[in-house]
VEXZADO-662316 format. One record per residue: x, y, z of N, C-alpha, C in turn; residue in one letter. Coordinates in steps of 0.2 Angstrom, whole numbers, padded with zeros to 4 digits, always signed. Layout:
XYZXYZXYZA ...
***
This chain:
+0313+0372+0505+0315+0377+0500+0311+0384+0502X +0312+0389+0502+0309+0395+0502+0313+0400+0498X +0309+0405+0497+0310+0411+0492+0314+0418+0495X +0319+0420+0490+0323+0425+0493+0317+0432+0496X +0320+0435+0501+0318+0439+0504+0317+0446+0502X +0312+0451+0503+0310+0455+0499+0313+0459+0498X +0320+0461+0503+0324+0466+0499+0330+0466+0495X +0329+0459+0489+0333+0459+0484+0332+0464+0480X +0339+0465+0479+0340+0471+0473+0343+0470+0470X +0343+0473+0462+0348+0470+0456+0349+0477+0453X +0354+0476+0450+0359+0483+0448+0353+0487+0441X +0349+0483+0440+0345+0489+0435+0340+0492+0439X +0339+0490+0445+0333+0494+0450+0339+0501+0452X +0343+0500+0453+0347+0506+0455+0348+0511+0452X +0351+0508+0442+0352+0513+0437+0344+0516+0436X +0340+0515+0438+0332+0516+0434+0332+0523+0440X +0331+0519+0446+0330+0523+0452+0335+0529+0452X +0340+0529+0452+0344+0535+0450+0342+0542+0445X +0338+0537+0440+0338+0542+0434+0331+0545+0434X +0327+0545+0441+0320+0547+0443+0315+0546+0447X +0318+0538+0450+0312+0535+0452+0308+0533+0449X +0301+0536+0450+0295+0533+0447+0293+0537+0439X +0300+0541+0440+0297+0546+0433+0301+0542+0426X +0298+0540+0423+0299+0540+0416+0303+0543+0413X +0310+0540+0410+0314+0546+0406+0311+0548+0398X +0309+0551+0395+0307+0551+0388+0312+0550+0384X +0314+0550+0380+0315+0545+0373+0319+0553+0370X +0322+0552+0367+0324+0559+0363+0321+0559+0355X +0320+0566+0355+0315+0567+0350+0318+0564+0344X +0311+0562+0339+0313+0558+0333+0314+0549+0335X +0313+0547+0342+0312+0540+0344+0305+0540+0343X +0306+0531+0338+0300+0529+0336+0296+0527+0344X +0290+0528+0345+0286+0526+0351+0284+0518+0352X +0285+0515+0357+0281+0510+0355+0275+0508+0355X +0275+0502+0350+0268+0500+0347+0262+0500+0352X +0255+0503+0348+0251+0501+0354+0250+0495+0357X +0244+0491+0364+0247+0486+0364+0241+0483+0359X +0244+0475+0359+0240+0471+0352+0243+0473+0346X +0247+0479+0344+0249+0478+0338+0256+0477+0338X +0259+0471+0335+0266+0469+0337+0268+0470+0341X +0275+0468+0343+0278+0467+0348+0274+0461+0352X +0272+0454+0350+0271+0448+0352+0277+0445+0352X +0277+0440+0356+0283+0434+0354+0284+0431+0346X +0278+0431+0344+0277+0425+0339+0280+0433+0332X +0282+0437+0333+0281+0443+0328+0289+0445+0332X +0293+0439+0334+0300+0444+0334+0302+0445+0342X +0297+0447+0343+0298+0453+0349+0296+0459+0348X +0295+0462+0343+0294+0468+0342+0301+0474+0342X +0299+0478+0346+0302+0483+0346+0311+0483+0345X +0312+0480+0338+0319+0479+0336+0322+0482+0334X +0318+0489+0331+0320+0493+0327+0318+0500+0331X +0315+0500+0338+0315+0505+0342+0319+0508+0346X +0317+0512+0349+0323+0514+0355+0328+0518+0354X +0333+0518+0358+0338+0524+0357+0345+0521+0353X +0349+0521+0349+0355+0520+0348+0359+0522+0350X +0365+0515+0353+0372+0518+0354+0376+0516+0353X +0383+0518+0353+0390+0514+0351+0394+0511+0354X +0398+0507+0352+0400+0501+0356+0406+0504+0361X +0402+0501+0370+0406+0506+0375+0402+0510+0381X +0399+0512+0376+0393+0520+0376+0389+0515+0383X +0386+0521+0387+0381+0518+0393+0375+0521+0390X +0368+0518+0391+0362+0520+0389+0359+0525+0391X +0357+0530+0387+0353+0536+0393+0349+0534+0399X +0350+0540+0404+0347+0539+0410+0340+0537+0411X +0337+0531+0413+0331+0529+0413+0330+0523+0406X +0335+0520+0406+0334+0518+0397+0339+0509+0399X +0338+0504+0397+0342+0499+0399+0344+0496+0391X +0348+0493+0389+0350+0490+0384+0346+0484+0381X +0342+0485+0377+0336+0478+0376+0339+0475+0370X +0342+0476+0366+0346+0472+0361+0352+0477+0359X +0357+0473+0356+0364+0477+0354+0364+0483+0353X +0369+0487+0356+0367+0492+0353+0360+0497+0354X +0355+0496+0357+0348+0496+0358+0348+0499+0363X +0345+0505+0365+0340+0507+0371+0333+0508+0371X +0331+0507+0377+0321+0508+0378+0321+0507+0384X +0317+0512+0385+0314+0513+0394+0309+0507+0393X +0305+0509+0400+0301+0502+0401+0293+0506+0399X +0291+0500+0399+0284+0505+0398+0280+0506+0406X +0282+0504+0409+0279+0504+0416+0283+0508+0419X +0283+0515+0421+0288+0517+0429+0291+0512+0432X +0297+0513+0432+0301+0510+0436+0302+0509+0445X +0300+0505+0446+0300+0505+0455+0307+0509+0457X +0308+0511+0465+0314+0514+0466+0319+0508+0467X +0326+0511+0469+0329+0507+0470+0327+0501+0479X +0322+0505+0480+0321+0501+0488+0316+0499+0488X +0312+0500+0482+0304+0498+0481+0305+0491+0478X +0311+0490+0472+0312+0484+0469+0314+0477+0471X +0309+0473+0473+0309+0467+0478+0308+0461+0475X +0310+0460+0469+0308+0454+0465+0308+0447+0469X +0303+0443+0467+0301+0436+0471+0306+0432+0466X +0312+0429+0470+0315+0422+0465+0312+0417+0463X +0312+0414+0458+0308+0408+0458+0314+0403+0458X +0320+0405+0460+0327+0397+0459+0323+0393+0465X +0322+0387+0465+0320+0382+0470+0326+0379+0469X +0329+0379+0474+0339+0375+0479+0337+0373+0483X +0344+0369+0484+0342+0366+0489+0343+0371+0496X +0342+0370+0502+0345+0374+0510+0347+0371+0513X +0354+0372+0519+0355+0370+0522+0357+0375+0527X +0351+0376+0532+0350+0382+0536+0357+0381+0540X +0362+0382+0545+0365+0384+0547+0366+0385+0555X +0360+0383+0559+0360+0387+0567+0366+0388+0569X +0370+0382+0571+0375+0382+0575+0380+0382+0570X +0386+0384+0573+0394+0384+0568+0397+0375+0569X +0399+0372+0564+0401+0365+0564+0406+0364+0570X +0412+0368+0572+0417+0369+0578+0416+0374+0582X +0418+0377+0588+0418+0382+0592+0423+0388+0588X +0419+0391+0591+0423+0400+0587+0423+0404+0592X +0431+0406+0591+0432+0415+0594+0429+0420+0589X +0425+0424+0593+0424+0431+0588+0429+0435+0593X +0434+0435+0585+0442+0440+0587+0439+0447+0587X +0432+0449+0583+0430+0455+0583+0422+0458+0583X +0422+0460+0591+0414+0462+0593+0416+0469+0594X +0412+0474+0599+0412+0480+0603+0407+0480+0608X +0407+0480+0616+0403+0480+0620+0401+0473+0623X +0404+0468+0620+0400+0462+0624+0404+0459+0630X +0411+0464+0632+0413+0463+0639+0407+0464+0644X +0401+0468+0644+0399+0471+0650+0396+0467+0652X +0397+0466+0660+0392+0463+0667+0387+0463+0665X +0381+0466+0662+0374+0467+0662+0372+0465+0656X +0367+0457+0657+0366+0455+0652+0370+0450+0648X +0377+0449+0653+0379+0443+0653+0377+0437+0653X +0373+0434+0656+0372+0428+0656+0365+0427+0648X +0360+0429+0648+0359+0429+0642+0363+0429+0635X +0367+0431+0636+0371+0434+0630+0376+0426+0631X +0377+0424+0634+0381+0416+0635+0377+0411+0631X +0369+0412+0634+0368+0408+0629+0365+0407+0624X +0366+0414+0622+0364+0414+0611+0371+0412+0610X +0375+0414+0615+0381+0411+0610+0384+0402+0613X +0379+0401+0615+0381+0393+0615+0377+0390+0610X +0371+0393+0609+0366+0393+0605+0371+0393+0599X +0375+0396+0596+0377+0396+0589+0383+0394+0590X +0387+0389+0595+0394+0388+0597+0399+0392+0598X +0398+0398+0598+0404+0403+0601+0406+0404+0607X +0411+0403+0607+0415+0401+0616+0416+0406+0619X +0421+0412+0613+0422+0417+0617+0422+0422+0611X +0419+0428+0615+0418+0435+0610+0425+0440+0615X +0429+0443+0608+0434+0448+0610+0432+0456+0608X +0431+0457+0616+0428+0467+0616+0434+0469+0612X +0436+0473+0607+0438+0478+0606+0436+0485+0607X +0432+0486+0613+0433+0493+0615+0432+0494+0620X +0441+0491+0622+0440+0492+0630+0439+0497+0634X +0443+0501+0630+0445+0509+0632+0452+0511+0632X +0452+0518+0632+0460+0520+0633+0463+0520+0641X +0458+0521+0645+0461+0522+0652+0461+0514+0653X +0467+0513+0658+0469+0507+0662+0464+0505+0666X +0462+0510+0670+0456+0508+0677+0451+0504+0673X +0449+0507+0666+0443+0506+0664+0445+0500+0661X +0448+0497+0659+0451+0489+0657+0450+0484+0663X +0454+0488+0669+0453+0483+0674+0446+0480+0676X +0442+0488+0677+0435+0485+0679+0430+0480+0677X +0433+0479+0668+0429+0476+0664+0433+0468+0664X +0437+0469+0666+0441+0462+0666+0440+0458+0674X +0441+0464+0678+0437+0461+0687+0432+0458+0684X +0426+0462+0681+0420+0459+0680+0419+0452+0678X +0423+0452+0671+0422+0446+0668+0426+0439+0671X +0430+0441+0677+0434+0436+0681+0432+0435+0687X +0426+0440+0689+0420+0439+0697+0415+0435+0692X +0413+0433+0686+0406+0432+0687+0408+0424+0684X +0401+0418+0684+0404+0414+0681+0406+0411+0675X +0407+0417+0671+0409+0416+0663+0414+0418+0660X +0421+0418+0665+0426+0419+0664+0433+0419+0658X +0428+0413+0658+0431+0410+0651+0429+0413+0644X +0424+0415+0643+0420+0417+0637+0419+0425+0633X +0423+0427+0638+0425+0436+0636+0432+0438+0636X +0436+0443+0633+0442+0445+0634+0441+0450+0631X +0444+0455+0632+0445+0463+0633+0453+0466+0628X +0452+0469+0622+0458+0473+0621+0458+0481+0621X +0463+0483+0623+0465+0491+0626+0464+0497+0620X +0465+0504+0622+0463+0505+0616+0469+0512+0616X +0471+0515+0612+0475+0522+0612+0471+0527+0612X +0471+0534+0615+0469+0541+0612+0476+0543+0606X +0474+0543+0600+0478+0543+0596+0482+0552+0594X +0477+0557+0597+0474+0563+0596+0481+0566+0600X +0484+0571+0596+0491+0577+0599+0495+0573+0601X +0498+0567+0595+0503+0563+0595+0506+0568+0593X +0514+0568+0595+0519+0572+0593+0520+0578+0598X +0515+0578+0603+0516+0584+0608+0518+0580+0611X +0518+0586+0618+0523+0585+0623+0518+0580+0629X +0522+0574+0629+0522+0568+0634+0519+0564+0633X +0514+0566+0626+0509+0563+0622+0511+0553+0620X +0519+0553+0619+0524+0545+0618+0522+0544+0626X +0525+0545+0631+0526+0541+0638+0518+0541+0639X +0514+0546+0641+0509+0544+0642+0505+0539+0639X +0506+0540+0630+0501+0534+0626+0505+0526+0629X +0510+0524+0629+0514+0519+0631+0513+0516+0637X +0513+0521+0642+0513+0520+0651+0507+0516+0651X +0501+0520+0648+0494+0518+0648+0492+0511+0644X +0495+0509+0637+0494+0502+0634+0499+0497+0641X +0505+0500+0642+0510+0494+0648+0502+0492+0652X +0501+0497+0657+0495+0495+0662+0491+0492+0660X +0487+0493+0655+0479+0490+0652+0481+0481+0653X +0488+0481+0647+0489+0475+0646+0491+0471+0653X +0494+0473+0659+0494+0472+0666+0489+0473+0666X +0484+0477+0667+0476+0476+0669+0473+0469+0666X +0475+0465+0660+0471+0461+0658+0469+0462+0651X +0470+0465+0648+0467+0467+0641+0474+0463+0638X +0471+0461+0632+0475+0455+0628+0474+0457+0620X +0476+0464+0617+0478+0467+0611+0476+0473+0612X +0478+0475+0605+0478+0484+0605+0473+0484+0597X +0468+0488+0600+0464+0489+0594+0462+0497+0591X +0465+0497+0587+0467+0504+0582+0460+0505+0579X +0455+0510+0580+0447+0511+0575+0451+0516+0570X +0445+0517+0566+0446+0519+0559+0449+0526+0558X +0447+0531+0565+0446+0535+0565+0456+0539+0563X +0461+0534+0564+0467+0535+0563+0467+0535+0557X +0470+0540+0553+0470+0540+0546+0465+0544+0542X +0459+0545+0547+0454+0551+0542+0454+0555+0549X +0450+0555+0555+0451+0559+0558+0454+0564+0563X +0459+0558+0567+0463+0560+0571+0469+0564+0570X +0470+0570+0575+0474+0576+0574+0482+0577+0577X +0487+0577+0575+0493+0578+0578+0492+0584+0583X +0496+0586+0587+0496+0590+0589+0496+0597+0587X +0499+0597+0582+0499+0603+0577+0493+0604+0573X +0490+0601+0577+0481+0600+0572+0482+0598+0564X +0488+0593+0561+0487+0593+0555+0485+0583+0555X +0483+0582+0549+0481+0574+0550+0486+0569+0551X +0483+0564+0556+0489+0560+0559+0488+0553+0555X +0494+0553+0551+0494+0547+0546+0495+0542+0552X +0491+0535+0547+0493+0531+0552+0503+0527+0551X +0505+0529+0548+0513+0527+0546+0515+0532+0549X +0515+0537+0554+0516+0542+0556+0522+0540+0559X +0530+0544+0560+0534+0542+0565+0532+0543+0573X +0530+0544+0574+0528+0547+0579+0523+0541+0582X +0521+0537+0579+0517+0531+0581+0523+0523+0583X +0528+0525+0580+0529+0523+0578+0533+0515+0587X +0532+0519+0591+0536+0515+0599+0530+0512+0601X +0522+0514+0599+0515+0511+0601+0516+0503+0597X +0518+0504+0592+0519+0498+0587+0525+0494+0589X +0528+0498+0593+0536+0492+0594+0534+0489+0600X +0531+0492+0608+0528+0492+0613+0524+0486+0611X +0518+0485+0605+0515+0480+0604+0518+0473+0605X +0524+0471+0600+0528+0468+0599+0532+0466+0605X +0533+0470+0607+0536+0469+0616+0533+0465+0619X +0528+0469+0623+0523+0466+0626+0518+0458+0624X +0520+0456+0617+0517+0450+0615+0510+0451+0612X +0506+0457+0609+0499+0456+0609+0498+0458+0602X +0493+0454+0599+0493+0458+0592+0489+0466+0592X +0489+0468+0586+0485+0473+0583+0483+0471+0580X +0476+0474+0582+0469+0474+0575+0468+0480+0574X +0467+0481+0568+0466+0489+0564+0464+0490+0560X +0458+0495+0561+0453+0498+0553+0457+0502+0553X +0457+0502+0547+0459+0508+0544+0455+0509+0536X +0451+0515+0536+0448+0518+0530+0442+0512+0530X +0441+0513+0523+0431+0512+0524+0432+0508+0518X +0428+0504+0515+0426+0500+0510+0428+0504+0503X +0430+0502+0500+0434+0503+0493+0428+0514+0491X +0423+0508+0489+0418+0513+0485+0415+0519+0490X +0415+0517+0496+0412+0527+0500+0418+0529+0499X +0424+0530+0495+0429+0535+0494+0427+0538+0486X +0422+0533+0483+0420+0535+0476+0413+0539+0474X +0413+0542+0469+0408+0545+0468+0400+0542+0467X +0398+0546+0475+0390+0542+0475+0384+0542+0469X +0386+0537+0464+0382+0541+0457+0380+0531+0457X +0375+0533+0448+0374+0526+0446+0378+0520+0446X +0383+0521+0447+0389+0517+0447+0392+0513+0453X +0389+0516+0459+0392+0514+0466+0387+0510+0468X +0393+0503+0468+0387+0497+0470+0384+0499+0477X +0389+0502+0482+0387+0502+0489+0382+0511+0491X +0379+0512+0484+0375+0519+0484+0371+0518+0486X +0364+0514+0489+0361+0513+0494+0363+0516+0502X +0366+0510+0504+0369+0509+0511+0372+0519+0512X +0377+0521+0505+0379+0529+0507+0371+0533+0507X +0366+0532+0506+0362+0534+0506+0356+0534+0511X +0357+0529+0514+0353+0530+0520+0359+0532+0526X +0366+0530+0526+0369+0534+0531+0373+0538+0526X +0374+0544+0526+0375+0548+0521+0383+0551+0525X +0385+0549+0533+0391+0552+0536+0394+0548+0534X +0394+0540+0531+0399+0536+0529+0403+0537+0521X +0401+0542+0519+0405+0544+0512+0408+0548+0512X +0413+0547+0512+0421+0549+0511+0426+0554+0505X +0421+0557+0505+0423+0562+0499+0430+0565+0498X +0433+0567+0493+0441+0568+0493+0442+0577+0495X +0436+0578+0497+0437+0586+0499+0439+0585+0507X +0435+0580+0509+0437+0580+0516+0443+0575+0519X +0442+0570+0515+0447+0564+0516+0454+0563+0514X +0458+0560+0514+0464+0555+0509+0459+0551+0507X +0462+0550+0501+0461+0544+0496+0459+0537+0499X +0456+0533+0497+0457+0527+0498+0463+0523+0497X +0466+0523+0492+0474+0524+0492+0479+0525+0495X +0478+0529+0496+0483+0533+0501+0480+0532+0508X +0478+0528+0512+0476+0526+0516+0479+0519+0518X +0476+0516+0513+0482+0507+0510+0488+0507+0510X +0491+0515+0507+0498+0513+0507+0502+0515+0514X +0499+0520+0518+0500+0523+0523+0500+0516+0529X +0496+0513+0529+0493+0506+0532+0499+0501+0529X +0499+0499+0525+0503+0492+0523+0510+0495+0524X +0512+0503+0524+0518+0504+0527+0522+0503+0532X +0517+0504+0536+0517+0503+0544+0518+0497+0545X +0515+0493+0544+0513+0484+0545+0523+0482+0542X +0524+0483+0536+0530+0483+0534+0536+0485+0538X +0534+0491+0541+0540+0493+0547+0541+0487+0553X +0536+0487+0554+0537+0483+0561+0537+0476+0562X +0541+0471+0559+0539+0464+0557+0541+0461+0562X +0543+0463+0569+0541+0458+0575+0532+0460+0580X +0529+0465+0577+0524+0464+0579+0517+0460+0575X +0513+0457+0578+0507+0456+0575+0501+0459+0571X +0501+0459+0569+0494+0464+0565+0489+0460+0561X +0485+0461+0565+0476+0459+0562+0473+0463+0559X +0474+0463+0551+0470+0471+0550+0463+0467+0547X +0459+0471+0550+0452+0472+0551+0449+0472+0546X +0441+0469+0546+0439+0468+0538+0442+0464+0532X +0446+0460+0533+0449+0459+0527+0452+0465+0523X +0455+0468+0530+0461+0475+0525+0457+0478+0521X +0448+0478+0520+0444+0478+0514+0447+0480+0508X +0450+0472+0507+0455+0470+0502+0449+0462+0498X +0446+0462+0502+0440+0456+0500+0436+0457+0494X +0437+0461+0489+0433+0463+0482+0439+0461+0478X +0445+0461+0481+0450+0462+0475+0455+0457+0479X +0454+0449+0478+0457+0443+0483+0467+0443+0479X +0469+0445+0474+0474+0446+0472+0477+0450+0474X +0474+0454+0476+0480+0462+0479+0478+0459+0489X +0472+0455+0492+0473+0456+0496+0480+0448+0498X +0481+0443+0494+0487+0437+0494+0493+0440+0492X +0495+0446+0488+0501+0449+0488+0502+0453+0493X +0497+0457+0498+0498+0458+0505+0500+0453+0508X +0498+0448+0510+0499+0443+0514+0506+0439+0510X +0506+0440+0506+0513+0437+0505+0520+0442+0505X +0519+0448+0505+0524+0450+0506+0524+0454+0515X +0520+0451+0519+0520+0454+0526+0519+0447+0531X +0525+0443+0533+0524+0436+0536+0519+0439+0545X +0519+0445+0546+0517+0446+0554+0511+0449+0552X +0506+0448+0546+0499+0449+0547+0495+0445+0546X +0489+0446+0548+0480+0442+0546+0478+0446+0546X +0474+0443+0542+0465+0446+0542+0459+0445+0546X +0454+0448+0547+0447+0444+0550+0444+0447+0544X +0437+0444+0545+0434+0443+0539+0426+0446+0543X +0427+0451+0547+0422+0453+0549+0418+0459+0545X +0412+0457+0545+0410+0463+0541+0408+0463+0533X +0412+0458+0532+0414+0458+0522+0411+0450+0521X +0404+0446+0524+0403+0441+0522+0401+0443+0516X +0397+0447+0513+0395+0449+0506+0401+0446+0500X +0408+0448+0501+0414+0446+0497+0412+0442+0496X +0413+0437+0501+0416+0429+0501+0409+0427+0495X +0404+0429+0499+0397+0425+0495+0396+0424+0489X +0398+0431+0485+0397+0433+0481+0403+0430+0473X +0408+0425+0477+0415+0425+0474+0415+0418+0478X +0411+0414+0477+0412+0407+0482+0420+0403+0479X +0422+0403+0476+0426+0399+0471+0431+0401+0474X +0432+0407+0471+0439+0410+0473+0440+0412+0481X +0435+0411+0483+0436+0412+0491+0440+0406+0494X +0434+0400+0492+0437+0395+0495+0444+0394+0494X +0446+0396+0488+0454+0393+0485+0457+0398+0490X +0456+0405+0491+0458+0409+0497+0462+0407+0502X +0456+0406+0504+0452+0404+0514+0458+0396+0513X +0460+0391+0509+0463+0386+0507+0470+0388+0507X +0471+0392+0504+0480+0392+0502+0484+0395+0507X +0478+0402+0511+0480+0405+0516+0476+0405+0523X +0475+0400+0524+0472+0396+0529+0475+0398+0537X +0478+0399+0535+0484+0400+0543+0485+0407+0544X +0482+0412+0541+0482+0417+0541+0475+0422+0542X +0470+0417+0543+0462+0420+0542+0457+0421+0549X +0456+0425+0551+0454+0424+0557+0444+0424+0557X +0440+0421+0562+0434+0425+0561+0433+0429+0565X +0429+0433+0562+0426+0440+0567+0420+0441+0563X +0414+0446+0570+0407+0446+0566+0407+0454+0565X +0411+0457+0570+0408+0468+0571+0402+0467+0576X +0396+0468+0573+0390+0468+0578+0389+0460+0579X +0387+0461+0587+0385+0454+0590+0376+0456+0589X +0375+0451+0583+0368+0450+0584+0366+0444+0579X +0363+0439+0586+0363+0432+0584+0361+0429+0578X +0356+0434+0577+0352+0430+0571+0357+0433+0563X +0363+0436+0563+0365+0436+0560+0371+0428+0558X +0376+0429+0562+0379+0423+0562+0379+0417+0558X +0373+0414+0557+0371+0408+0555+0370+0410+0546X +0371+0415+0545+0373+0416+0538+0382+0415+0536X +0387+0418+0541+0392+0416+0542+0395+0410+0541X +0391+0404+0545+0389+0396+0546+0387+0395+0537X +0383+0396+0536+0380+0392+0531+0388+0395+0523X +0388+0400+0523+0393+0404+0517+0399+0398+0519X +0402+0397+0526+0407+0393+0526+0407+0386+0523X +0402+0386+0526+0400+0377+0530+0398+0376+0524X +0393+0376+0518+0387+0373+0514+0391+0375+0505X +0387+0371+0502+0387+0373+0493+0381+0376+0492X +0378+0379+0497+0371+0382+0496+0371+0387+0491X +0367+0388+0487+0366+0391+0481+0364+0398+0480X +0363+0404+0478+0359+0410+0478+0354+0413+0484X +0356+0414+0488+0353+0414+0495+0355+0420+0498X +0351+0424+0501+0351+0431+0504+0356+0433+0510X +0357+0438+0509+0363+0438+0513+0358+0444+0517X +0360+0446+0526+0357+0450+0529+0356+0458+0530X +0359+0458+0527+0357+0465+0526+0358+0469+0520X +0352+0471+0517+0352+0472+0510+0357+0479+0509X +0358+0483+0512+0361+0489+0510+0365+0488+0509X +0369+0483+0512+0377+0481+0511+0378+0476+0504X +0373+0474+0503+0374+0469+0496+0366+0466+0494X +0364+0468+0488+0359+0469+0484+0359+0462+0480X +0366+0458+0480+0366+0452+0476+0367+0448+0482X +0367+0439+0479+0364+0434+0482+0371+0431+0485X +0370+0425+0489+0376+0424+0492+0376+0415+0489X +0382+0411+0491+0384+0404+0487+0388+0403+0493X +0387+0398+0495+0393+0393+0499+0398+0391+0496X +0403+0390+0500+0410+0391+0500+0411+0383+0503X +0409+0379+0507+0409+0374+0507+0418+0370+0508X +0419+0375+0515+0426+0376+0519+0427+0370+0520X +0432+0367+0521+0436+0359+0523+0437+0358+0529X +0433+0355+0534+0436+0354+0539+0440+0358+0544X +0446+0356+0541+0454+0357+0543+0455+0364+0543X +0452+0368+0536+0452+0374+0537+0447+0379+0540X +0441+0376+0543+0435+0379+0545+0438+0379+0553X +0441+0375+0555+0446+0373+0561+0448+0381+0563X +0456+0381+0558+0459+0386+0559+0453+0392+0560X +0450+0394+0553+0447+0401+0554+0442+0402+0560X +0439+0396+0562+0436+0396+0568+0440+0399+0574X +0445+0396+0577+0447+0395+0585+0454+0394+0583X +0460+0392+0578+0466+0389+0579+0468+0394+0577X +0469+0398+0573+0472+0405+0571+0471+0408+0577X +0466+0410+0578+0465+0416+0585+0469+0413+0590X +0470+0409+0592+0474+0406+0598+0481+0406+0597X +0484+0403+0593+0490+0407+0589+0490+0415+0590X +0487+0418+0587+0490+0425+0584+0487+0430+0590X +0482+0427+0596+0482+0430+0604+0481+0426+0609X +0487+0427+0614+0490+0419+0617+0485+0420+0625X +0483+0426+0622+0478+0430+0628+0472+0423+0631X +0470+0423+0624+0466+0416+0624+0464+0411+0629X +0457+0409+0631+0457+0404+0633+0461+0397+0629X +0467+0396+0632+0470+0390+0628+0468+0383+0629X +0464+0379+0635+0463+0374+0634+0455+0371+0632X +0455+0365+0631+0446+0363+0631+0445+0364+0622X +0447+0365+0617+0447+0366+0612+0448+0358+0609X +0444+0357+0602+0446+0353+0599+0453+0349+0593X +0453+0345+0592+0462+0346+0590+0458+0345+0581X 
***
């Protein structure tokens, strides 16, 4: 047993810390003060202060600095409230553990960046034998052919052939100029003749990149439209971010669960001065996907569709040529273990794994969330999720698929043999 880690954090450190930090909200004039200490407000006398505090109406949120102490009721604390980074409460749940080191089967990561390169390769083989991973897939090959090929010679001179694979990338930037189709297509043909085994679309299609005409280039854009049939041709999937996590499109105030994380990287918030909507991003995205139903599409993150698991099965059921990977969003799953599993279960043939950052000592959270019914247990990085995570306690047959048998289906790129059945 051991004790969750010290940077848990619970939604009343946030609302507190929002409304001043260590500063005390006061009371609005005409609230009774509370009792000094020794007079009332013992257990054995009620609780005290029942008839204190601020009044509200039903709905109504508490004044700033102020939390709900009975119905209807507000009252600051009598102690300054720690900030939202400072508030590190020690759990006392004593659960069981079931640490996790290794993954129960072999796993492709369908989604890293950088772990094609020659240097540093043999170490890096083995933290990932260390945690069962066979084979990690660079998505950032590159847009140039040459630069595919180098990374693919590489990974085909050294003795780890097997355990890397490479997909190409587009310059998306003055589509709709002139030569801008032949040249983007000339250049995915070769990569995948170099060796590169998908096409992986970053985020930056749909918020940042520019038509030619300098105006923003949706990603449903016509004009895209031969890149995506090309895919489909050629035989490789697509994997694609598109847009950012539901809440950096929302207002970084009390309310935004993910207002931490905006707060220490502050370029991640996606304000509607500068942005499209989060919506309109979704819809511009699941258009595209719907046009081209002979290509494959892995959309990225769980479509960050993974907060809201019924609009992301109405995706998957109305579009037979997508998956998902689940990189990045283990916070969901943990969070929501029930309904994952039933998920991860009913659309099992659809669900790929992926990490984003390769960094080992992460992983083994991955493992345990799938693998275990472990209970209230810290999840790695607190700015992304301030609550506790649950095991999901995946079924063999489907820990199969999400591991290694989807990816091998849905990219034929694969090492396909030595696998187990």
């Amino acid at each position: 047993m051991r004790l969750s880690r010290e940077f848990s954090i619970v939604v009343v450190g946030l609302s507190l810390a929002l409304a001043g930090g260590a500063v005390i909200a006061q009371p609005p004039q005409g609230a009774p003060p509370p009792p000094p200490q020794g007079q009332g407000g013992g257990r054995g006398q009620g609780g005290g202060r029942g008839n204190q505090g601020t009044p509200i109406e039903e709905g109504q949120e508490c004044p700033p600095g102020m939390t709900e102490f009975r119905h209807l009721r507000c009252i600051e604390p009598a102690q300054p409230p720690p900030s939202i980074v400072d508030y590190r409460p020690r759990s006392t749940v004593v659960a069981q553990e079931h640490l996790v080191p290794r993954a129960k089967f072999p796993v492709v990561d369908v989604h890293t960046h950088g772990t094609s390169r020659v240097d540093g390769m043999e170490k890096r083989v083995k933290e990932m034998d260390a945690l069962n991973l066979r084979v990690l897939v660079d998505l950032s090959g590159g847009f140039d052919p040459a630069e595919i090929k180098q990374k693919v010679d590489g990974i085909n001179s050294s003795p780890f052939k097997d355990r890397f694979r490479v997909f190409a990338n587009v310059n998306w930037d003055g589509a709709g100029g002139a030569g801008w189709k032949e040249k983007a297509l000339a250049d995915l043909e070769r990569s995948v003749k170099n060796g590169a085994i998908g096409l992986k679309v970053f985020k930056e299609l749909g918020l940042r990149n520019k038509k030619a005409d300098g105006s923003r280039l949706a990603v449903d854009d016509p004009d895209l439209d031969p890149v995506w049939a090309l895919a489909g041709k050629l035989n490789i999937p697509v994997i694609i971010h598109t847009a950012e996590p539901q809440e950096f499109f929302s207002p970084v105030d009390n309310h935004n669960e993910r207002w931490l994380e905006l707060n220490i990287f502050p370029s991640r918030q996606s304000p509607p001065t500068r942005y499209p909507s989060f919506e309109q991003l979704m819809k511009e995205r699941d258009h595209m996907f719907a046009k081209h139903p002979n290509t494959r599409f892995i959309a990225a993150h769980f479509a960050w569709y993974a907060n809201d698991l019924q609009r992301a099965a109405k995706l998957l059921d109305s579009l037979p040529n997508l998956y998902f990977d689940v990189a990045a969003v283990l916070y969901e799953f943990g969070r929501q273990p029930r309904g994952s599993a039933e998920f991860f279960t009913k659309y099992q043939d659809r669900i790929m794994f992926g990490k984003d950052t390769f960094e080992p000592s992460e992983y083994p959270y991955y493992w345990r969330v799938f693998e275990t019914r472990d209970e209230y247990f810290d999840y790695y990085r607190g700015y992304h999720a301030f609550w506790k995570m649950y095991g999901m306690n995946l079924p063999d047959d489907v820990l199969k698929k999400l591991y290694y048998k989807n990816a091998l289906k849905v990219e034929p790129g694969l090492p396909q043999s030595g696998w187990p059945r």
